[in-house]
Biopython code that builds the backbone (N, CA, C, O; Angstrom):
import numpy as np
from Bio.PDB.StructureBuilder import StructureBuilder

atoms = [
    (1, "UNK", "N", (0.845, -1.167, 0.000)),
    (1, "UNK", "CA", (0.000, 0.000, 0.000)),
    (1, "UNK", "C", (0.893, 1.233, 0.000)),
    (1, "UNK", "O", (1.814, 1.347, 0.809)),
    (2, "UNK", "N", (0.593, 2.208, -0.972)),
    (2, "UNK", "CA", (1.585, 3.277, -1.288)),
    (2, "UNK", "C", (0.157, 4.764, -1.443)),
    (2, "UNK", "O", (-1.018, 4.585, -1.765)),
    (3, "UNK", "N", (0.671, 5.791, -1.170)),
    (3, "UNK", "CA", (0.445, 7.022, -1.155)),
    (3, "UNK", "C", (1.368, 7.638, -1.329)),
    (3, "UNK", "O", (2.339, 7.568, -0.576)),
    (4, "UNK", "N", (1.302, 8.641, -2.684)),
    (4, "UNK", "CA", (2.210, 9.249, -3.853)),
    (4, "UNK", "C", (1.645, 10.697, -4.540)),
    (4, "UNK", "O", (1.207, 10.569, -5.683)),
    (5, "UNK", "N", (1.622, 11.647, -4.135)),
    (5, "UNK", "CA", (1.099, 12.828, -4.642)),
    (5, "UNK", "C", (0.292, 12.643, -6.156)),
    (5, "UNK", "O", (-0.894, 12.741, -6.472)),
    (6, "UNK", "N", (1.444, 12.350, -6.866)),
    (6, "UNK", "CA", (1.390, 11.694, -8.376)),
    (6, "UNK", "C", (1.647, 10.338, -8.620)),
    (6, "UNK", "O", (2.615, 9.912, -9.248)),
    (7, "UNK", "N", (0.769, 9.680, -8.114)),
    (7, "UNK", "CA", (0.420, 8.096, -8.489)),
    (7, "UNK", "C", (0.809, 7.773, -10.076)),
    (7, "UNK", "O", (0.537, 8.464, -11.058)),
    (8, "UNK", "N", (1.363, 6.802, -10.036)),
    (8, "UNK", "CA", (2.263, 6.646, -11.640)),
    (8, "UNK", "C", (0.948, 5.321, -12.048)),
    (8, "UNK", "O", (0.963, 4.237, -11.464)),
    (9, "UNK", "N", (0.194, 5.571, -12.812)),
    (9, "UNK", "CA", (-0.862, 4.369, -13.522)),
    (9, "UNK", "C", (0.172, 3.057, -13.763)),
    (9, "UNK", "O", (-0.171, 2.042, -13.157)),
    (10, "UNK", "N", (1.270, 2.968, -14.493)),
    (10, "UNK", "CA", (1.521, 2.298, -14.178)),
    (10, "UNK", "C", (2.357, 1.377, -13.432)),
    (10, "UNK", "O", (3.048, 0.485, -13.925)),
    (11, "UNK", "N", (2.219, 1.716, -11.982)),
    (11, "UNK", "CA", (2.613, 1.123, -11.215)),
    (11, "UNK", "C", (1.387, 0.171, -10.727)),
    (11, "UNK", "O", (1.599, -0.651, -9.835)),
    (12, "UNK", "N", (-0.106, 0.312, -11.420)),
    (12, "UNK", "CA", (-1.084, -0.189, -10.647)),
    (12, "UNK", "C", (-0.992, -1.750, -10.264)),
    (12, "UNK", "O", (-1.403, -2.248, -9.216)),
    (13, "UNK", "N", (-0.482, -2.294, -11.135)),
    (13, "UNK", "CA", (-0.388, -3.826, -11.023)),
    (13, "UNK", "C", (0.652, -4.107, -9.806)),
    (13, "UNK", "O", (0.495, -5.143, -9.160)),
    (14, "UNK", "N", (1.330, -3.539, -9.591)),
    (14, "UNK", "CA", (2.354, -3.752, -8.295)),
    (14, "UNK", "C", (2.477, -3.535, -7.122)),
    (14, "UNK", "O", (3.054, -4.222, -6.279)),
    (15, "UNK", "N", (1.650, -2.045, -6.943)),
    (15, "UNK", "CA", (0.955, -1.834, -5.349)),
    (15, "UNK", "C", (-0.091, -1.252, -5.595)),
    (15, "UNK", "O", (-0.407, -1.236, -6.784)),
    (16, "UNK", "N", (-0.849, -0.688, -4.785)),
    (16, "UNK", "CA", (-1.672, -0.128, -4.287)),
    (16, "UNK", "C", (-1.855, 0.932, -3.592)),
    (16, "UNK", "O", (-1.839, 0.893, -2.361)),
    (17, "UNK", "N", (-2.099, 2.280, -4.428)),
    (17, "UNK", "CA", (-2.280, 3.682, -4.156)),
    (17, "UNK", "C", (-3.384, 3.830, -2.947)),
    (17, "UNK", "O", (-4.517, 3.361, -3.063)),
    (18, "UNK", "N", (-3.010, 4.418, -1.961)),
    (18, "UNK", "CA", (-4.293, 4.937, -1.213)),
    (18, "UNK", "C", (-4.114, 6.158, -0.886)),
    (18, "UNK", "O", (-3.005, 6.641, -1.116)),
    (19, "UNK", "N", (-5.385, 7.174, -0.123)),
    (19, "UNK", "CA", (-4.891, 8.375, 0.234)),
    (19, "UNK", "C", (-4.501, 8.347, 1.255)),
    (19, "UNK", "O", (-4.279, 7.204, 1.656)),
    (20, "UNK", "N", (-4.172, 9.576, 2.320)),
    (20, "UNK", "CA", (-2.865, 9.623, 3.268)),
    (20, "UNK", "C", (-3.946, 8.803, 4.740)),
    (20, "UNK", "O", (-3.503, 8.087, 5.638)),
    (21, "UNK", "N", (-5.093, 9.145, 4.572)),
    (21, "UNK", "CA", (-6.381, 9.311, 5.581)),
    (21, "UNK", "C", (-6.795, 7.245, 5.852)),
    (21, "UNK", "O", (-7.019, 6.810, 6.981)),
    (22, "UNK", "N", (-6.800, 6.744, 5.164)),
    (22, "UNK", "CA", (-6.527, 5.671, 4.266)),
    (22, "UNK", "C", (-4.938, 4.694, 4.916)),
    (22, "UNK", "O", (-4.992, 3.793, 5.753)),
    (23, "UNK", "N", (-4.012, 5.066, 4.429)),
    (23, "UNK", "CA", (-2.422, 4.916, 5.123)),
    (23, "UNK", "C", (-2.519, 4.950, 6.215)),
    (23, "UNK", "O", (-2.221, 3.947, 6.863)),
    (24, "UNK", "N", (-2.993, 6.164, 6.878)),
    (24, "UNK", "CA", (-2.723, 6.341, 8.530)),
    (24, "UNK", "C", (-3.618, 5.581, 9.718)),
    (24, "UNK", "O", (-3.684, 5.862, 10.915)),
    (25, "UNK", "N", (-4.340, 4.430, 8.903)),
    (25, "UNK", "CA", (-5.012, 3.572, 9.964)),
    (25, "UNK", "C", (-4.194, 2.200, 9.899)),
    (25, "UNK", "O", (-4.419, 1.273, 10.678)),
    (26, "UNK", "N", (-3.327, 2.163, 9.001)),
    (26, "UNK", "CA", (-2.497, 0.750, 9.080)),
    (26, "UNK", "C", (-1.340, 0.775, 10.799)),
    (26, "UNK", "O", (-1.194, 1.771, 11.508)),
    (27, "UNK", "N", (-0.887, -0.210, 10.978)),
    (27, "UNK", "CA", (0.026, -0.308, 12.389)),
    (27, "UNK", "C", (1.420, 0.213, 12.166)),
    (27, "UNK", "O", (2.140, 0.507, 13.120)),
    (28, "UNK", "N", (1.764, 0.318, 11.048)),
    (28, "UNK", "CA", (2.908, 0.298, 10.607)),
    (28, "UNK", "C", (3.254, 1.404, 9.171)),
    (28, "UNK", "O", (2.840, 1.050, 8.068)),
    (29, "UNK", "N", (4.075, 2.804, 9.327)),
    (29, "UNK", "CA", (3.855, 3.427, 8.433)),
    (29, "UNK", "C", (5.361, 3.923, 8.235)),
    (29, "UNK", "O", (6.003, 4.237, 9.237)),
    (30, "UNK", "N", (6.006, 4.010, 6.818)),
    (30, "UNK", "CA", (6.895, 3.992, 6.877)),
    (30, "UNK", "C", (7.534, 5.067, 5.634)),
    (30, "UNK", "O", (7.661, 4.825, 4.434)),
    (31, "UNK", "N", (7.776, 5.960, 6.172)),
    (31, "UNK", "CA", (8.172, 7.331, 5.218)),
    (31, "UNK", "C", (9.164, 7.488, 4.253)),
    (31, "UNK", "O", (10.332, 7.630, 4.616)),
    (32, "UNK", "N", (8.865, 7.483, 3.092)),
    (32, "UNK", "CA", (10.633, 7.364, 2.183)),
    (32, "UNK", "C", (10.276, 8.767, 0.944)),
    (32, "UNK", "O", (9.937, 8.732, -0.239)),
    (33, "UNK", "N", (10.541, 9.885, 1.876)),
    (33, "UNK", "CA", (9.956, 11.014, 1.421)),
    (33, "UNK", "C", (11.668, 11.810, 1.537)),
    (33, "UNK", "O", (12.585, 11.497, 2.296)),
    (34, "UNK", "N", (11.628, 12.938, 0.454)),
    (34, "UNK", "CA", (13.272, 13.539, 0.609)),
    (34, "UNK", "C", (12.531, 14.536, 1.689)),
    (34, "UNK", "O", (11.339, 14.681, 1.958)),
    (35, "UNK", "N", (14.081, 15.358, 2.352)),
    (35, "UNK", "CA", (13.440, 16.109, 3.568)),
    (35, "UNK", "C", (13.756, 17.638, 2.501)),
    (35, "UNK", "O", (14.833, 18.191, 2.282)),
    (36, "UNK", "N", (12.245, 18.027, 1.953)),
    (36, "UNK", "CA", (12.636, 19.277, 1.489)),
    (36, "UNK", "C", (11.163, 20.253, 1.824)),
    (36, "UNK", "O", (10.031, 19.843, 2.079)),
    (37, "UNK", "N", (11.628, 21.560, 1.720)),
    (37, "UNK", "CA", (10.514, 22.620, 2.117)),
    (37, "UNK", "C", (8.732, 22.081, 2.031)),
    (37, "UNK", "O", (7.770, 22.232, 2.784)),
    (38, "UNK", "N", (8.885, 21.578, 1.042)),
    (38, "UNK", "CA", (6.886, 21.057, 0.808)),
    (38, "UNK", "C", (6.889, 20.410, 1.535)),
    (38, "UNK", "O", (6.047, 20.738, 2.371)),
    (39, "UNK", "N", (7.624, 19.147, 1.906)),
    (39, "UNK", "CA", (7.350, 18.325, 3.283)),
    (39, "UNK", "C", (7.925, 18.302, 4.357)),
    (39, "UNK", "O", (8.121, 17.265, 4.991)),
    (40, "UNK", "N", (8.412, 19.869, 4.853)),
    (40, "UNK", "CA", (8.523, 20.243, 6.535)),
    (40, "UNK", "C", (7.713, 20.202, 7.161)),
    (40, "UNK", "O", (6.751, 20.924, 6.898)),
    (41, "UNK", "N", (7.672, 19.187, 8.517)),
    (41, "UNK", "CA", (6.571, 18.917, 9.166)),
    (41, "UNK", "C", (5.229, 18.269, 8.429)),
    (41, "UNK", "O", (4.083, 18.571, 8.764)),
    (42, "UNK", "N", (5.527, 17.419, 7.471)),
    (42, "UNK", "CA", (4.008, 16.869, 6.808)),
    (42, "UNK", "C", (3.325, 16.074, 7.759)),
    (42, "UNK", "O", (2.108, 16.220, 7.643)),
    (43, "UNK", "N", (3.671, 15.242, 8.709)),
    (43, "UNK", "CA", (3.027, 14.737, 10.078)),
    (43, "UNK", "C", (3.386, 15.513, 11.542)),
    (43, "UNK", "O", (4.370, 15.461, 12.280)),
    (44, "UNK", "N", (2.203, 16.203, 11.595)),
    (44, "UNK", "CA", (1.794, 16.681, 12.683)),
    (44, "UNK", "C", (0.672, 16.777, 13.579)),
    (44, "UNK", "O", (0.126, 15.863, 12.961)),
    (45, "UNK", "N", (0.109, 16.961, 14.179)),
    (45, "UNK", "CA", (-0.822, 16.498, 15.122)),
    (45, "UNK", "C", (-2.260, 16.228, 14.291)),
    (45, "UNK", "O", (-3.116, 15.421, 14.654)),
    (46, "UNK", "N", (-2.306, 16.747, 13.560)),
    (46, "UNK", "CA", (-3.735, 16.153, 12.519)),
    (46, "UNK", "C", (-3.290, 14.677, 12.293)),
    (46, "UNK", "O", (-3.749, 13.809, 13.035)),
    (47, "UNK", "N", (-2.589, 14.421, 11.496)),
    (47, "UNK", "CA", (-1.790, 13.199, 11.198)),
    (47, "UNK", "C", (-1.803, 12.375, 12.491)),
    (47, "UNK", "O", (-2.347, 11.289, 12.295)),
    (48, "UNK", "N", (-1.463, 12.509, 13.497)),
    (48, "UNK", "CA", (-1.291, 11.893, 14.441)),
    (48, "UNK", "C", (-2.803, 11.490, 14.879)),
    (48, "UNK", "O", (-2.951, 10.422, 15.472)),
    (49, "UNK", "N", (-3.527, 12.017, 14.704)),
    (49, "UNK", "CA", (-4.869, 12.271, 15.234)),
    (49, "UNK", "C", (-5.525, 11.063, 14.510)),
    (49, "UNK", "O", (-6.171, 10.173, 15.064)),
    (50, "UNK", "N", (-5.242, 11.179, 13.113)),
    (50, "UNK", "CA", (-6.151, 9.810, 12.165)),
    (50, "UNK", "C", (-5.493, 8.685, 12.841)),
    (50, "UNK", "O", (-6.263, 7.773, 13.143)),
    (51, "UNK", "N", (-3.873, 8.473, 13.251)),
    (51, "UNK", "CA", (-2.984, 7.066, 13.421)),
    (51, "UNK", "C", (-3.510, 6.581, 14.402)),
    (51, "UNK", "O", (-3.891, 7.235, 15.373)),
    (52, "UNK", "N", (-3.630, 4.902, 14.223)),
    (52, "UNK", "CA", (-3.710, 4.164, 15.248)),
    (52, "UNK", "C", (-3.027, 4.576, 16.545)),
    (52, "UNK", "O", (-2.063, 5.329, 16.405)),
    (53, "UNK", "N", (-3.345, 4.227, 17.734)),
    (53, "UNK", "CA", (-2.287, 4.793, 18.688)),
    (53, "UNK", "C", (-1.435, 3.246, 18.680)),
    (53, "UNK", "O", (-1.943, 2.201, 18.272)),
    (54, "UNK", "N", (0.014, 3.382, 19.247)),
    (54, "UNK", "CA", (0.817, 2.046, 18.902)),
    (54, "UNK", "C", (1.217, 1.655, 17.653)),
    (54, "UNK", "O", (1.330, 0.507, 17.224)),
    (55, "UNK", "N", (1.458, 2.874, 17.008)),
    (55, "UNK", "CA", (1.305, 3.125, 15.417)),
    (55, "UNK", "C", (2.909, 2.861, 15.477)),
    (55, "UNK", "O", (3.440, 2.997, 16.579)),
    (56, "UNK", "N", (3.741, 2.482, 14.332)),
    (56, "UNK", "CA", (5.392, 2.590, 14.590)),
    (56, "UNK", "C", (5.189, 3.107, 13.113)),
    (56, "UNK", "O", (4.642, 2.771, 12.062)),
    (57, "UNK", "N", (6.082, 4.295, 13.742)),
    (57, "UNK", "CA", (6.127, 5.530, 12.340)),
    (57, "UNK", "C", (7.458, 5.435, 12.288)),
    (57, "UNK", "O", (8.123, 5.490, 13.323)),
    (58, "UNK", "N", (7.991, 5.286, 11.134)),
    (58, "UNK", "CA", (9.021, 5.173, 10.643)),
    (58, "UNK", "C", (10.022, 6.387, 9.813)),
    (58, "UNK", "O", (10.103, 5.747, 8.764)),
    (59, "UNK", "N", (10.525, 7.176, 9.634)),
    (59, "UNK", "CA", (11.263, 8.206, 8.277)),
    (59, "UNK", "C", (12.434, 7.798, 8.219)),
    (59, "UNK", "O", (13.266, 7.759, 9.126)),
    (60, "UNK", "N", (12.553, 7.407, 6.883)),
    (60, "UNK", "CA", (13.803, 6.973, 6.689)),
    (60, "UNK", "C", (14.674, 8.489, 5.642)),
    (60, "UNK", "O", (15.596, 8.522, 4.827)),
    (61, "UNK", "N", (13.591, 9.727, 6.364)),
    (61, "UNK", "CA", (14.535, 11.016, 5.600)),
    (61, "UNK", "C", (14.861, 11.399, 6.944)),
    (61, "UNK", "O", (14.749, 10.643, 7.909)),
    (62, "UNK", "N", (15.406, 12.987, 7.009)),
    (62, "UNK", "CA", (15.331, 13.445, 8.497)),
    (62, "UNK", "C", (14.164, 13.989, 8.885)),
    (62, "UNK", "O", (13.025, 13.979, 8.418)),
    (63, "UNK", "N", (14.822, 14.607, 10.112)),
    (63, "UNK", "CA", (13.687, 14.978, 11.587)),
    (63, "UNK", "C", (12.444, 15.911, 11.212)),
    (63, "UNK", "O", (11.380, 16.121, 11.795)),
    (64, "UNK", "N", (13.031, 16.429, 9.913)),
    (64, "UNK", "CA", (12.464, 17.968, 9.708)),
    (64, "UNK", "C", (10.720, 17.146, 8.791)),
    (64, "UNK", "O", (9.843, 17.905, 8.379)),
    (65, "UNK", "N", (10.619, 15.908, 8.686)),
    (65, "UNK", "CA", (9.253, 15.688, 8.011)),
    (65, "UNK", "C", (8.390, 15.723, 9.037)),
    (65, "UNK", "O", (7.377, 16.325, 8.681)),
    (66, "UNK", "N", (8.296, 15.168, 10.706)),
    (66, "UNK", "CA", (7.696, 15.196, 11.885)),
    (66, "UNK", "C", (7.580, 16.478, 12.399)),
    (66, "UNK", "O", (8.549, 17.191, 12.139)),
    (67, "UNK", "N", (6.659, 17.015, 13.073)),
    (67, "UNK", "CA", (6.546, 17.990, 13.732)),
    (67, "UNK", "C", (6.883, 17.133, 15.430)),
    (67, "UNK", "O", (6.093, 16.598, 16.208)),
    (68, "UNK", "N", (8.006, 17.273, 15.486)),
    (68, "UNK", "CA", (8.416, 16.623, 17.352)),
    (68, "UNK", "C", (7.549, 16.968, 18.196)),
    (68, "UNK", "O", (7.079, 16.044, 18.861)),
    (69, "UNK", "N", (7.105, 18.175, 18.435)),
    (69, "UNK", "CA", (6.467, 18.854, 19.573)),
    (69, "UNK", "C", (4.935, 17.905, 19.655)),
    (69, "UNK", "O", (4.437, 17.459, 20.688)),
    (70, "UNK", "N", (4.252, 17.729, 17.893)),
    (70, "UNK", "CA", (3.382, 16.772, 17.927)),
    (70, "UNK", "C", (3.267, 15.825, 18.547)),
    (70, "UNK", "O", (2.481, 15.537, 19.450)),
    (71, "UNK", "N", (4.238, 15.169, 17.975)),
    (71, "UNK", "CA", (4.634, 13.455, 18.603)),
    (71, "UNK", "C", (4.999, 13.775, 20.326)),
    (71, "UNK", "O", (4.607, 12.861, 21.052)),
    (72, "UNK", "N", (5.514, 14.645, 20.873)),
    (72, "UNK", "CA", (5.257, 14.366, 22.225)),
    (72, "UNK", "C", (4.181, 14.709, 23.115)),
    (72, "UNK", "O", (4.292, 14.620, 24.337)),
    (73, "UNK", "N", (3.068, 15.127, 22.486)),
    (73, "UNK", "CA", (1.682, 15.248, 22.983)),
    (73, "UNK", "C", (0.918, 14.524, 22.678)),
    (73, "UNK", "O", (-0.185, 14.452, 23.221)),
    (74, "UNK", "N", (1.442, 13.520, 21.369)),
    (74, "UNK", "CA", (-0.038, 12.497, 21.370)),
    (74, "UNK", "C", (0.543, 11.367, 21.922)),
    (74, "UNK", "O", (1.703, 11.019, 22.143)),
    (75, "UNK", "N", (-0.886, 10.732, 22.141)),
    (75, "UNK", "CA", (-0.708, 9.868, 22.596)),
    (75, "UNK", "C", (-0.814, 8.688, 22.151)),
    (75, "UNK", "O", (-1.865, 8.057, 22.034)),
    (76, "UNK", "N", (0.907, 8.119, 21.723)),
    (76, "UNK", "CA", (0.980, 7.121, 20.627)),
    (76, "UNK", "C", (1.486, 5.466, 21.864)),
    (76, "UNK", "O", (1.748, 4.399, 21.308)),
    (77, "UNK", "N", (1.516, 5.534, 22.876)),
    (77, "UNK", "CA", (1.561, 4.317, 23.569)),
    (77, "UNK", "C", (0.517, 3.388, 24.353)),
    (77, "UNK", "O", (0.761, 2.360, 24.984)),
    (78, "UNK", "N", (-0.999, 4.177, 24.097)),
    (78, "UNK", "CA", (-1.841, 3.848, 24.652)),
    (78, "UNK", "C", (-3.221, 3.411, 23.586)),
    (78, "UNK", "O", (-3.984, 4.219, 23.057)),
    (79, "UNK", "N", (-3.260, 2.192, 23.486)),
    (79, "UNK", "CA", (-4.282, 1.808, 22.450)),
    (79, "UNK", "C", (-5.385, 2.191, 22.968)),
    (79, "UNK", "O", (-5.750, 2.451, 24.114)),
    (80, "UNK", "N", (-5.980, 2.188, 21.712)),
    (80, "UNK", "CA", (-7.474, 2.377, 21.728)),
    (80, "UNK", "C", (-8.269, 1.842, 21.320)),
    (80, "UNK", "O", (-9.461, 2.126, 21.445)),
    (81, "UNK", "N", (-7.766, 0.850, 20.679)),
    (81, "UNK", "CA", (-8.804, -0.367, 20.116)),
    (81, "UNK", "C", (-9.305, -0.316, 18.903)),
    (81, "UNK", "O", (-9.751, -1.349, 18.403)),
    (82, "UNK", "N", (-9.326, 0.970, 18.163)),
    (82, "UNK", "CA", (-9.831, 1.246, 17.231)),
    (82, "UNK", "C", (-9.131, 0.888, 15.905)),
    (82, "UNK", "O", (-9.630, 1.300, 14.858)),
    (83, "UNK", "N", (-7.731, -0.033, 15.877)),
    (83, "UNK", "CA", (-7.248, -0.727, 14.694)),
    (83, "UNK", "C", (-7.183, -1.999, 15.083)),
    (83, "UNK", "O", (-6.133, -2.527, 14.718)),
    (84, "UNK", "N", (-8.112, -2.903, 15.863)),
    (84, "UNK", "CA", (-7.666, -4.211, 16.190)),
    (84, "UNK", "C", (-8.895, -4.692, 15.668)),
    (84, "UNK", "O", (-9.135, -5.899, 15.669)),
]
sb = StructureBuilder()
sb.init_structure("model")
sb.init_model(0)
sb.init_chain("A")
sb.init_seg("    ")
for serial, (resi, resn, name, xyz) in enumerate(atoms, 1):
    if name == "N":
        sb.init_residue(resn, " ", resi, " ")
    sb.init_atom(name, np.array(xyz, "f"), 0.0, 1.0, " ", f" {name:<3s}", serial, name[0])
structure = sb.get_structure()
């Protein structure tokens, strides 16, 4: 399952495009985004808000795609039941 601004048609046979709203209820989410101005801070507390809690968020760019201050106000260690 992939979410891609510009979804390439044909990639359809190989994964599966979803939107971000969509992505952010899976357990496991894993970022391979470059760290540049359009996506400073693209997950921040909205984002956090759709994710499962116990969610393992992953960026394999730097720090600058997370909004930190987000991530230490939600509350990502306490399930809620709502992805099981």
């Amino acid at each position: 399952m992939v979410y891609d601004i510009l979804p390439d048609p044909q990639l359809n046979d190989i994964v599966e495009f979803l939107n971000l709203e969509t992505l952010f209820n899976d357990d496991a989410i894993i970022l391979h985004v470059p760290a540049l101005p359009v996506n400073h801070h693209m997950i921040d507390a909205k984002q956090f808000a759709m994710m499962c809690d116990g969610v393992l968020l992953i960026t394999c760019a730097r720090g600058e795609l997370i909004r930190t201050g987000a991530l230490r106000c939600h509350r990502i260690w306490q399930g809620c039941g709502r992805c099981n």
